[in-house]
KOLRO-946938 format. One record per residue (C-alpha): residue number from 1; residue in three letters; x, y, z. Coordinates in Angstrom, 2 decimals, always signed. Layout:
<senus>
+-------+-------+---------+---------+---------+
| marro | marza |      px |      py |      pz |
+-------+-------+---------+---------+---------+
|   NUM |   ALA |       X |       Y |       Z |
...
+-------+-------+---------+---------+---------+
</senus>
This chain:
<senus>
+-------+-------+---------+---------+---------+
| marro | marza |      px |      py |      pz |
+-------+-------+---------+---------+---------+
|     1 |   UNK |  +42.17 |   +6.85 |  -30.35 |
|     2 |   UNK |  +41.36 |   +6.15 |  -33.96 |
|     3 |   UNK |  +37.76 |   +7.98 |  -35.09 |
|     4 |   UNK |  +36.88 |   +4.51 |  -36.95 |
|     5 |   UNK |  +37.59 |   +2.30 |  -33.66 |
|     6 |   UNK |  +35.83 |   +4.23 |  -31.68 |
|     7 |   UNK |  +32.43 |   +4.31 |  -34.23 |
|     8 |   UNK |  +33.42 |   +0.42 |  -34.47 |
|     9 |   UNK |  +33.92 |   -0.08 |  -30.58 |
|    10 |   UNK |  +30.22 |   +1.87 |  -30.03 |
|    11 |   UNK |  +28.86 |   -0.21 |  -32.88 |
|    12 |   UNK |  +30.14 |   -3.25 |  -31.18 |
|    13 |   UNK |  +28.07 |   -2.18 |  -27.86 |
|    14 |   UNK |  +24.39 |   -1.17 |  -29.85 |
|    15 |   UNK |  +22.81 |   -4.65 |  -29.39 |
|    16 |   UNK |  +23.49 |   -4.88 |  -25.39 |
|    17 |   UNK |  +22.11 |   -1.34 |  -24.63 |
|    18 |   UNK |  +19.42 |   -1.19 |  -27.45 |
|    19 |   UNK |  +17.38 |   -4.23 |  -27.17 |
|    20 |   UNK |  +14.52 |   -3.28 |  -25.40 |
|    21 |   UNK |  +11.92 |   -0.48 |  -25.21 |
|    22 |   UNK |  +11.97 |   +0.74 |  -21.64 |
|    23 |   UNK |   +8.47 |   +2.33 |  -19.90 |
|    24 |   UNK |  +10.62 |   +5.29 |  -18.99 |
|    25 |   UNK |   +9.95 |   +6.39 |  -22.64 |
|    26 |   UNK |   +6.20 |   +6.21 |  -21.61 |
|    27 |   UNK |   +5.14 |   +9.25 |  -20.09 |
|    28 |   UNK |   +1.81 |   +8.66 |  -17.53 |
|    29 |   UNK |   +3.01 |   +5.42 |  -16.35 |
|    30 |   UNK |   +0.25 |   +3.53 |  -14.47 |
|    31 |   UNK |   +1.02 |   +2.31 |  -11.09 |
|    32 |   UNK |   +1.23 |   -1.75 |  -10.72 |
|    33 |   UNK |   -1.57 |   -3.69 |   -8.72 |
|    34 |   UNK |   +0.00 |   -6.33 |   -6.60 |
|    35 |   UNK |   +3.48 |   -8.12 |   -7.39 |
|    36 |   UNK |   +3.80 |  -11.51 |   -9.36 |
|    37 |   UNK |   +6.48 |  -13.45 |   -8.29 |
|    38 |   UNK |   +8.01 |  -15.20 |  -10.71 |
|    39 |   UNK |   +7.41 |  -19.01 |  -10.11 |
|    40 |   UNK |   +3.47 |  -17.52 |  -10.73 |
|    41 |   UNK |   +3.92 |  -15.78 |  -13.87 |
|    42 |   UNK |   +3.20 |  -18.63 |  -16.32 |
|    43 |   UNK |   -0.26 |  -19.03 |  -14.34 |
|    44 |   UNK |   -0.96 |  -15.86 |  -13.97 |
|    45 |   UNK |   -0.69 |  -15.00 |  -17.57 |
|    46 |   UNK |   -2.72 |  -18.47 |  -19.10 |
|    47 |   UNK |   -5.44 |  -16.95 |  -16.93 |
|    48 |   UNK |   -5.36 |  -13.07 |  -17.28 |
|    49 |   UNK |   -3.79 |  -12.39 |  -20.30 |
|    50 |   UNK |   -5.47 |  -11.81 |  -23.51 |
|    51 |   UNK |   -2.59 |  -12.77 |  -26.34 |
|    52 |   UNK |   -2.86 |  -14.52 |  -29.92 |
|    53 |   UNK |   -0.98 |  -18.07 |  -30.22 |
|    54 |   UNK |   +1.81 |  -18.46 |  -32.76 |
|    55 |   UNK |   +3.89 |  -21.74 |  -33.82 |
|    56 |   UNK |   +3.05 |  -24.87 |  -32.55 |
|    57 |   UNK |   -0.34 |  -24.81 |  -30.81 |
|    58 |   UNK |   -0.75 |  -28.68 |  -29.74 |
|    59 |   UNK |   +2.97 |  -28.14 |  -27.88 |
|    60 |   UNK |   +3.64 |  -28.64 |  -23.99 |
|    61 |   UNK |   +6.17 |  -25.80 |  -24.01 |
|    62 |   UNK |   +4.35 |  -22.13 |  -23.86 |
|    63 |   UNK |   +5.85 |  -19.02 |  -24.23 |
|    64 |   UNK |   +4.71 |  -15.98 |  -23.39 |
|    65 |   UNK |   +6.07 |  -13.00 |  -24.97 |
|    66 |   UNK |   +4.89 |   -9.76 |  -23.88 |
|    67 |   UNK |   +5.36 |   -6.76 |  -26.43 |
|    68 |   UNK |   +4.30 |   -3.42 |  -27.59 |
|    69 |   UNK |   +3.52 |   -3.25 |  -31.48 |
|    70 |   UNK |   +5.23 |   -0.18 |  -31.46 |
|    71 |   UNK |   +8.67 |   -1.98 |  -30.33 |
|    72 |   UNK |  +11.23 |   -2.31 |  -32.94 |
|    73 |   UNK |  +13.17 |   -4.79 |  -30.25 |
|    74 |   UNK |  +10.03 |   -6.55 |  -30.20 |
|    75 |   UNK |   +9.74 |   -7.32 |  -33.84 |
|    76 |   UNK |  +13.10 |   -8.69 |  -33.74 |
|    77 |   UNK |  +12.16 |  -11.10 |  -30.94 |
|    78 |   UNK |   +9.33 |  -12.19 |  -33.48 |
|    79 |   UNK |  +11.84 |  -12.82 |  -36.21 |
|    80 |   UNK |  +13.78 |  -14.80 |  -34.01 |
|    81 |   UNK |  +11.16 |  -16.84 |  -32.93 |
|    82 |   UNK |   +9.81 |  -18.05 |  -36.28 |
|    83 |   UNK |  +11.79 |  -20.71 |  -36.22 |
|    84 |   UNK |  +11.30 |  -22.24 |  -33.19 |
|    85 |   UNK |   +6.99 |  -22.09 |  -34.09 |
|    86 |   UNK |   +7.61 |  -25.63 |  -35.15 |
|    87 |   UNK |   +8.36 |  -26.50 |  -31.66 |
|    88 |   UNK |   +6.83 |  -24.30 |  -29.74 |
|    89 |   UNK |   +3.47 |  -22.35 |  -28.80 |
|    90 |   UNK |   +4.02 |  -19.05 |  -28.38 |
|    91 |   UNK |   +1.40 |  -16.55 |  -26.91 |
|    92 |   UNK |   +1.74 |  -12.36 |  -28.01 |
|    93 |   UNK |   +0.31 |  -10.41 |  -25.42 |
|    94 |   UNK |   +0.02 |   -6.89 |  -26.36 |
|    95 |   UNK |   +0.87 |   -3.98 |  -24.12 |
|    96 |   UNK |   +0.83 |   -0.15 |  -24.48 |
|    97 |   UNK |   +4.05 |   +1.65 |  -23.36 |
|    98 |   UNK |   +5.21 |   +3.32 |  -26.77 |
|    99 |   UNK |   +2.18 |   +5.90 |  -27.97 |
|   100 |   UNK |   -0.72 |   +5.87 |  -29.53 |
|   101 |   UNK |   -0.78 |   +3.77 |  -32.17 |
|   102 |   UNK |   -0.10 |   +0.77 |  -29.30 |
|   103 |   UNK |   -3.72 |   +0.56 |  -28.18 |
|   104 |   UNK |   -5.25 |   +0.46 |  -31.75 |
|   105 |   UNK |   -2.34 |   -2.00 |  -33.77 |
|   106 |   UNK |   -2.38 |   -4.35 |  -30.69 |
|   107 |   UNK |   -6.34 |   -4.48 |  -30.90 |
|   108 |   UNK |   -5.98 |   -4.90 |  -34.33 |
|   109 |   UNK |   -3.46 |   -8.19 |  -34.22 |
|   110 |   UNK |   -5.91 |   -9.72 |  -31.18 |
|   111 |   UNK |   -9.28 |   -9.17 |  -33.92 |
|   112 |   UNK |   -7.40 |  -10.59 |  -37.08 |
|   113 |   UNK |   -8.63 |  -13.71 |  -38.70 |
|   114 |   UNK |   -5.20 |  -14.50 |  -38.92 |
|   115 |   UNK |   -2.70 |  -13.09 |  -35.95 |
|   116 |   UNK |   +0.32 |  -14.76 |  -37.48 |
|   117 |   UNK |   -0.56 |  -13.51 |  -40.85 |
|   118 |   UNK |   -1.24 |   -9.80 |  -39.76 |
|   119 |   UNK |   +1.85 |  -10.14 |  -37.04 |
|   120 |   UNK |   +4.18 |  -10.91 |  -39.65 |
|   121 |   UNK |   +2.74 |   -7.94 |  -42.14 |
|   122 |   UNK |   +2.65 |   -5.90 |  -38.91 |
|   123 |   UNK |   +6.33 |   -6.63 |  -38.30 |
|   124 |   UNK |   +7.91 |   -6.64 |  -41.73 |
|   125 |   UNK |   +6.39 |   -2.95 |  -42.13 |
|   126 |   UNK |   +7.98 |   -1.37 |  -38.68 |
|   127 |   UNK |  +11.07 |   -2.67 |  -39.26 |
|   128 |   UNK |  +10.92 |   -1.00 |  -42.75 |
|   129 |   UNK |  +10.35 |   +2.26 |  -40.97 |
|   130 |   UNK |   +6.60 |   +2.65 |  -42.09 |
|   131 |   UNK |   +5.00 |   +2.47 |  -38.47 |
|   132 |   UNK |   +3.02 |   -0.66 |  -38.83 |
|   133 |   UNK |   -0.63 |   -1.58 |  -39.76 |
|   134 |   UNK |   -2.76 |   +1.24 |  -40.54 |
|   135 |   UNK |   -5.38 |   +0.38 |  -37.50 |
|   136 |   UNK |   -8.48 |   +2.43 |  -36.53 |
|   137 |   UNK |   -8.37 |   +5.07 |  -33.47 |
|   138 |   UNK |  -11.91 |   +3.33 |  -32.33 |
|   139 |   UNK |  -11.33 |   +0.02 |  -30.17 |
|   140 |   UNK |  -14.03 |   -1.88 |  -28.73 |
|   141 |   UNK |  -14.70 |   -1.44 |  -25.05 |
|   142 |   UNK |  -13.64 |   -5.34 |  -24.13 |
|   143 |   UNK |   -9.87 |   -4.90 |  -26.24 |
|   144 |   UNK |   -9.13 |   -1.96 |  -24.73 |
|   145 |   UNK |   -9.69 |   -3.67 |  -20.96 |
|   146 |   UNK |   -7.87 |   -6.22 |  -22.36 |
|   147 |   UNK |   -4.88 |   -4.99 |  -23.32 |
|   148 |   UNK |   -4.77 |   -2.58 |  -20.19 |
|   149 |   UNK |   -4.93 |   -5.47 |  -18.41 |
|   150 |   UNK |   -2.17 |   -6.91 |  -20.55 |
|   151 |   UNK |   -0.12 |   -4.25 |  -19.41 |
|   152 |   UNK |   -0.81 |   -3.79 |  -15.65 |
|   153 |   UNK |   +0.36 |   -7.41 |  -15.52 |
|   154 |   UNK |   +3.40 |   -6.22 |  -17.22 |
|   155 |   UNK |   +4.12 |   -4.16 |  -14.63 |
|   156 |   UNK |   +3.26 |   -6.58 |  -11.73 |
|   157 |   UNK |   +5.84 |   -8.69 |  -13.07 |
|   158 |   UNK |   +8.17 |   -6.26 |  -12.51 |
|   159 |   UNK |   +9.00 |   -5.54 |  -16.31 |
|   160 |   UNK |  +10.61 |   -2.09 |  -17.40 |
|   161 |   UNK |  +11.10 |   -2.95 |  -20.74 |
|   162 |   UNK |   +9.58 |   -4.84 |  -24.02 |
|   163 |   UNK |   +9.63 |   -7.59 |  -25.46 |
|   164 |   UNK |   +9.38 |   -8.95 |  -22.14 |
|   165 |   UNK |   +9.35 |  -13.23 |  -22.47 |
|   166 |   UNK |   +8.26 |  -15.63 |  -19.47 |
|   167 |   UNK |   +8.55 |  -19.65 |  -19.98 |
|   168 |   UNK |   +9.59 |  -22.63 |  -18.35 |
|   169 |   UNK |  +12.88 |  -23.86 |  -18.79 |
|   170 |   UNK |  +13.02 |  -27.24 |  -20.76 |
|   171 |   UNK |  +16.11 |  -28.27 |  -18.58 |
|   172 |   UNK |  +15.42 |  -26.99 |  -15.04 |
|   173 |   UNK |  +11.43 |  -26.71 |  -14.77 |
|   174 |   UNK |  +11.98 |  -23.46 |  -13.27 |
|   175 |   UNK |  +10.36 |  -20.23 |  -15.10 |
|   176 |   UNK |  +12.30 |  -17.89 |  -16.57 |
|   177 |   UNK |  +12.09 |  -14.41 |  -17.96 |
|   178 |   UNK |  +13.56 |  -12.40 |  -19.73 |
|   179 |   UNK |  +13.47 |   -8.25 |  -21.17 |
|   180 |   UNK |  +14.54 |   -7.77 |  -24.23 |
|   181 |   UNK |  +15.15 |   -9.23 |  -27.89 |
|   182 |   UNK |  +17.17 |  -12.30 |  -28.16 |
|   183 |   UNK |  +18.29 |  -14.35 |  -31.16 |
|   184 |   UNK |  +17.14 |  -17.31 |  -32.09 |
|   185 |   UNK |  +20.12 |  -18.99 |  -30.50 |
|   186 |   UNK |  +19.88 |  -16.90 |  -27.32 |
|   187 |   UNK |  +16.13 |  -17.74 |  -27.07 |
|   188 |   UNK |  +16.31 |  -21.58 |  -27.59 |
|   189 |   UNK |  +19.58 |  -21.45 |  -24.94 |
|   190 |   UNK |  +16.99 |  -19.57 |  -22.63 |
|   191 |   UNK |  +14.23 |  -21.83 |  -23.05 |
|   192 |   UNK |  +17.05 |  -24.87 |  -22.11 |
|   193 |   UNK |  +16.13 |  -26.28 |  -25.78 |
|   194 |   UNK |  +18.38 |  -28.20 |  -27.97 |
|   195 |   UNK |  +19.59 |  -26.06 |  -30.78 |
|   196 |   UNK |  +17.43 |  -26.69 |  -33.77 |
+-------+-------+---------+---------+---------+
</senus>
């Protein structure tokens, strides 16, 4: 087989196998606490987790979009959700699956004055290959049980992976999740929204 169509074929394939950061790349794993189904998720997570709201914050429609500011996949999903904040309110919920700088950049985010401003400075610089915000090794006490919380109900929703997104579906009423980045099209089509 051609050398090019082969490099084209594998090229082709990239987006279906590489958007997600997995917990296997974690090492130390902690054990989950009890199972959420999914019908619970949504109220389990407006009354455990500990996120900052993007987009429209007055809106019916919440998303939930679990994510590791480590996550290159993740700061893709962000991108892809910008413009749906018009529509939607969307809650990031930090997690730590990816290293060490998780715990102090997703502290960072939740203590900004402004989360959307810092996400999207946050974002544009790991994409660009420079690791993120610069954030301080010393997090208060009550962020770091936050975000470990954060991420034990990761894994009691059964997640392997991040960005991991949980909503209702416009269409059905039934909530729906989802590991992974998505496009903008892909994410409205899994929130059952009309394309914008």
């Amino acid at each position: 087989m051609n050398p090019r169509r082969i490099a084209l074929t594998t090229l082709a394939t990239l987006p279906l196998w590489l958007s997600a950061c997995s917990q296997e790349e974690k090492s130390g794993a902690q054990p989950s606490d009890s199972r959420i189904e999914t019908p619970q998720a949504l109220d389990t997570l407006a009354r455990e987790a500990r996120g900052f709201h993007a987009g429209a914050l007055m809106s019916a429609h919440t998303v939930y979009v679990l994510f590791d500011p480590q996550c290159p996949h993740c700061s893709h999903l962000w991108e892809a959700s910008l413009p749906l904040h018009t529509r939607l309110k969307f809650v990031w919920v930090p997690v730590v699956l990816l290293g060490p700088k998780s715990l102090p950049q997703g502290a960072a985010l939740l203590q900004a004055a402004n989360p959307l401003e810092a996400m999207n400075a946050h974002e544009k610089s790991l994409l660009a290959g420079q690791g993120g915000t610069a954030a301080s090794s010393s997090v208060p006490s009550e962020l770091e049980a936050a975000i470990k919380t954060n991420t034990s109900l990761l894994n009691r929703l059964g997640a392997d992976s991040v960005p991991y997104t949980v909503a209702r579906h416009a269409g059905s009423g039934q909530v729906v999740t989802h590991g992974g980045a998505m496009s903008t099209q892909a994410l409205t089509a899994f929130l059952g929204l009309s394309q914008p």
